[in-house]
C-alpha positions in Angstrom: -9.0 20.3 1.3 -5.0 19.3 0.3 -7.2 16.9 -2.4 -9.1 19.4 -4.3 -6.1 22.0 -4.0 -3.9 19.0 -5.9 -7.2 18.8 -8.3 -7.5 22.5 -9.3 -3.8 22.5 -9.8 -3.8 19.7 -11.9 -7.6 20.9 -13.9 -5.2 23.9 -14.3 -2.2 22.5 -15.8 -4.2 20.2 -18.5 -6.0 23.2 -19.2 -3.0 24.7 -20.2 -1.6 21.9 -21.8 -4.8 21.2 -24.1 -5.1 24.8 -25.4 -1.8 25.5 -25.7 -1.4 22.2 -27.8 -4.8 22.1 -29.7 -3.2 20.4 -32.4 -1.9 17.5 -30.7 -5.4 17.0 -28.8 -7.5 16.8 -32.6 -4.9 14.7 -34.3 -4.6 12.9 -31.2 -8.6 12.2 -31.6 -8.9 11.9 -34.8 -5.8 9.3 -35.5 -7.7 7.5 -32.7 -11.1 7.0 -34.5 -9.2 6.4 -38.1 -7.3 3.5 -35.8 -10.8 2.4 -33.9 -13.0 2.1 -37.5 -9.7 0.4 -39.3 -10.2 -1.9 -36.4 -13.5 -3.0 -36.8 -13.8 -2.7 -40.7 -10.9 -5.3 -40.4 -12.0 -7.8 -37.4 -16.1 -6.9 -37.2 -17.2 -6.5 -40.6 -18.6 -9.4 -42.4 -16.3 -10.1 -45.6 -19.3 -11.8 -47.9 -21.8 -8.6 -47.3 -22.0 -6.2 -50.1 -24.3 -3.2 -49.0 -24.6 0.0 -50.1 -23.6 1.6 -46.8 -21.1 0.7 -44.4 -23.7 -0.1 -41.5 -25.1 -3.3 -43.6 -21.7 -5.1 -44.2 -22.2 -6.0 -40.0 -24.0 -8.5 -38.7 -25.1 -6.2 -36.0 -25.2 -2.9 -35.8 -24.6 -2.7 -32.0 -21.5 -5.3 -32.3 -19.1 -2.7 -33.7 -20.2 0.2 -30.7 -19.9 -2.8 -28.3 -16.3 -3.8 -29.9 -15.2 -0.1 -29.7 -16.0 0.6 -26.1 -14.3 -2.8 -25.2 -11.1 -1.7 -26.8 -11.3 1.9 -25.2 -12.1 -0.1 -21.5 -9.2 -1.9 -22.1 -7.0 1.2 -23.0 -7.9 3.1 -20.3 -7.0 0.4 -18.1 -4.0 -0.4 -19.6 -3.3 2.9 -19.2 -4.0 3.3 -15.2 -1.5 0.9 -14.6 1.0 2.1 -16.6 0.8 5.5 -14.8 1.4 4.3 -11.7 4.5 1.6 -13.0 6.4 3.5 -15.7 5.4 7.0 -14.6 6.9 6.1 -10.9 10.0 5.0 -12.6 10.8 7.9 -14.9 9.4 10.2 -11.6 12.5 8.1 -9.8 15.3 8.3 -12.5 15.1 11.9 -12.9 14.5 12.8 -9.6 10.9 14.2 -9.6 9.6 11.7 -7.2 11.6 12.4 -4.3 10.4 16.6 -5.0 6.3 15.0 -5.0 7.4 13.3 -1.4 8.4 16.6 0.2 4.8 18.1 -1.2 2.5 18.9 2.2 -0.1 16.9 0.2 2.2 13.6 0.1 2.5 11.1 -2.5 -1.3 9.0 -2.5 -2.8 12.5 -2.6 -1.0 13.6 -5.5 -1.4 10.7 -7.7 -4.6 10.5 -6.4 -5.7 13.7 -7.5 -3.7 13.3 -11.1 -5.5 10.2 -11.8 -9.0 12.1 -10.8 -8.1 14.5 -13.8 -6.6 12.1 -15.9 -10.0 9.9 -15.7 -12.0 13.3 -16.0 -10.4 13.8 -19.4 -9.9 9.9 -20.5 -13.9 9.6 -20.3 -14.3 13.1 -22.4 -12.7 11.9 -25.1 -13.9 8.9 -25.3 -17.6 9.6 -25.0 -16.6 11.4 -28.4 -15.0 8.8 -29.6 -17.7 6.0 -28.8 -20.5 8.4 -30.3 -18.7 8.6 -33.6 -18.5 5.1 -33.9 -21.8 4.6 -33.1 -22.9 7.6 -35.5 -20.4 5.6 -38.3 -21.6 2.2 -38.0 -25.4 2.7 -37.3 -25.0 1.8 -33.6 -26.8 3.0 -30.5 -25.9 4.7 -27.3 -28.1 5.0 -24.2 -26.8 7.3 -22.3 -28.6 6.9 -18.6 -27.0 9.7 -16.3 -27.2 8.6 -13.1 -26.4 4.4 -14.1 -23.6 5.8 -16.5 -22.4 8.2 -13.9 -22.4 5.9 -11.1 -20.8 2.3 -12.5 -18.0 4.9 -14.1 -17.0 6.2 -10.6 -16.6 2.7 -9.2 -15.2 2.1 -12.4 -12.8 4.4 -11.6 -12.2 3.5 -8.2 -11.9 -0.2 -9.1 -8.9 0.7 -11.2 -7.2 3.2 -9.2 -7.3 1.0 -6.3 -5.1 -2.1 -8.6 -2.9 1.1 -9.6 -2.0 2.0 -6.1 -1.2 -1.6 -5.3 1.2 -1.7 -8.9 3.0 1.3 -7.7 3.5 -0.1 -4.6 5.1 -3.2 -5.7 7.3 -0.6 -8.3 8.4 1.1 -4.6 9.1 -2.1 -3.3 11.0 -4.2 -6.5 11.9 -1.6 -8.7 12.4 -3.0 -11.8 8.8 -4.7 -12.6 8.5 -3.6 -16.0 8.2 -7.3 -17.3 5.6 -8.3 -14.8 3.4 -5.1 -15.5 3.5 -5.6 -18.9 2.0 -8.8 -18.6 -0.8 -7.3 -16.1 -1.9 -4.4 -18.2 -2.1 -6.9 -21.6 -4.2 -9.5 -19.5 -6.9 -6.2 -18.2 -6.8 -5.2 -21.9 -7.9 -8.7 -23.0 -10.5 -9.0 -20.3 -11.6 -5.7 -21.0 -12.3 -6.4 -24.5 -13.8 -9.8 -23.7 -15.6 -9.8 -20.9 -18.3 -11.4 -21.4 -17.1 -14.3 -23.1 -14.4 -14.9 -20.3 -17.3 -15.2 -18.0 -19.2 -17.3 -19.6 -17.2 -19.8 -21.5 -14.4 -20.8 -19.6 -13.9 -23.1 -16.5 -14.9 -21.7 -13.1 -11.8 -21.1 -11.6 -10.9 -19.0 -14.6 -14.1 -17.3 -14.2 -14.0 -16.3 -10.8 -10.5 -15.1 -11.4 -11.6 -13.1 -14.4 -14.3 -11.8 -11.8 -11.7 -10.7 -8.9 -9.7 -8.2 -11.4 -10.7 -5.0 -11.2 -11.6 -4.2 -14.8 -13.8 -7.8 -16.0 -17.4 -6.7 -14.4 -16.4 -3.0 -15.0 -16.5 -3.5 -18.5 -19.7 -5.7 -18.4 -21.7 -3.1 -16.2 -20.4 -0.4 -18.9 -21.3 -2.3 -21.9 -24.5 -3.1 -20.7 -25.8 0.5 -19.8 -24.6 2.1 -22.8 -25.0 -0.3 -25.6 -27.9 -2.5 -24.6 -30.0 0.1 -22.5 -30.6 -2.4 -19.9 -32.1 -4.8 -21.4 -32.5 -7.9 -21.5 -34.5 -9.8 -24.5 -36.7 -6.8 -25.0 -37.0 -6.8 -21.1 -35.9 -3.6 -19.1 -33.5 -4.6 -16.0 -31.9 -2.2 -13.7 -27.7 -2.4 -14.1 -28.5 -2.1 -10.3 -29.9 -5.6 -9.7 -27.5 -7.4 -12.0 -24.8 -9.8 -10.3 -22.1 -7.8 -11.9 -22.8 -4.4 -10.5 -22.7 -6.0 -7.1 -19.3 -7.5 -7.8 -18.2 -4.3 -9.3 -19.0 -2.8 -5.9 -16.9 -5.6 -3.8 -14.2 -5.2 -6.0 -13.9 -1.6 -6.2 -14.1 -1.5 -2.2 -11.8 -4.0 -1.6 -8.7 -2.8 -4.6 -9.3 0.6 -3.4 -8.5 -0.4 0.5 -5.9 -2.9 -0.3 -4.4 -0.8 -3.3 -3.9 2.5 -1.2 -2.8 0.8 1.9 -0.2 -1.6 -0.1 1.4 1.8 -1.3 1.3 3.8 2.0 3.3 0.3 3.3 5.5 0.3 0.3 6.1 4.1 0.2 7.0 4.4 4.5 9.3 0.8 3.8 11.4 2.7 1.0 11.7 6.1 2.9 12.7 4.4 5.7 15.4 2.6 3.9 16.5 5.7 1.7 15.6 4.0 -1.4 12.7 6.1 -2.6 14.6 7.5 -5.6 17.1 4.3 -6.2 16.6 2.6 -9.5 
């Protein structure tokens, strides 16, 4: 019950946030899909293609949806990391963290139920940003509930799970800002890239692409959404696909290993007084 109390309290305070700062929220939107369709004019469109509408100067119509919801994959996973690396340390430095640790609801719950609403609001405004590319560029969405719904929340759990284990090793080090840098950038790329990393590259690379949490999210997204589950004209199930069966491993295993890294991390700092230390 401590979880969905931390939820409604959090539902609560974006609430407030978003209405009270409207402005912020549309700018923030529309900036976003002025920065998304400069994007792909400049790295999808076909330079020796004169059409009369924007749709014809691509090579495929699907490519620049497909190149879009890489790019916002990629962000939102840079973004999970980074909310459990620099967040902790600015929690730390002005001493917000050690007033979370004396909450009843203790510190997993709490950033577990701020990433739940965080995620919740990420996927929102995405959706409408992924629908007015698609709308822009002549591509097509297939919005399956229950697929969509489902390979989201391991999605979801897949990430948080590698953000638990991040903040754990912030707990524990400190000062990782270099090395999570370099994480987040390397889940961007694999975001954006997916399927070409898994395909193209030597095994060993491959089955390391496959182990981090974001590589078969993005393929299982990609493929509901954009290409409607199929495959050369042929319908198959996201269900049967090798991916959505790694996505399941992986999202069970970072979620298990990520939360229990930073229950380790968090009783290890408390016990040595250096919760707050930076």
């Amino acid at each position: 019950m401590s979880f969905f109390l931390v939820v409604k309290a959090e539902l609560v305070r974006t609430f407030i946030i978003m209405r009270r700062y409207w402005f912020r929220t549309l700018t923030g939107l529309v900036l976003s899909y002025a920065m998304l369709a400069a994007l792909i004019i400049g790295f999808v469109a076909r330079q020796d293609t004169i059409g009369p509408s924007l749709a014809q100067r691509f090579t495929d119509a699907d490519k620049a949806t497909n190149w879009a919801l890489g790019f916002i994959i990629g962000i939102y996973a840079f973004g999970v990391v980074g909310m459990f690396s620099q967040r902790l340390q600015t929690m730390a430095q002005n001493g917000q963290l050690e007033q979370l640790c004396m909450s009843p609801h203790g510190l997993v719950t709490n950033f577990l139920a701020q990433s739940v609403v965080s995620a919740v609001s990420s996927i929102l405004s995405s959706a409408v940003l992924i629908w007015l590319i698609a709308k822009t560029f002549g591509g097509a969405l297939h919005a399956d509930f229950t697929p969509t719904v489902i390979v989201l929340a391991l999605t979801f759990a897949d990430l948080i799970g590698f953000g638990f284990m991040v903040g754990g090793l912030v707990l524990l080090f400190k000062q990782v800002g270099q090395v999570v840098v370099i994480v987040r950038f390397v889940l961007f790329l694999l975001a954006f890239s997916a399927e070409k990393v898994t395909q193209d590259l030597p095994v060993v690379i491959r089955w390391i692409a496959h182990a981090l949490p974001v590589t078969d999210a993005a393929i299982c997204i990609k493929y509901v959404l954009v290409q409607g589950q199929t495959m050369e004209g042929t319908y198959v199930s996201v269900f049967t696909r090798p991916s959505f069966f790694l996505l399941i491993i992986n999202s069970t295993v970072w979620t298990l290993v990520g939360i229990s890294c930073f229950r380790v991390m968090e009783d290890w700092s408390r016990s040595k007084g250096t919760l707050g230390a930076y």
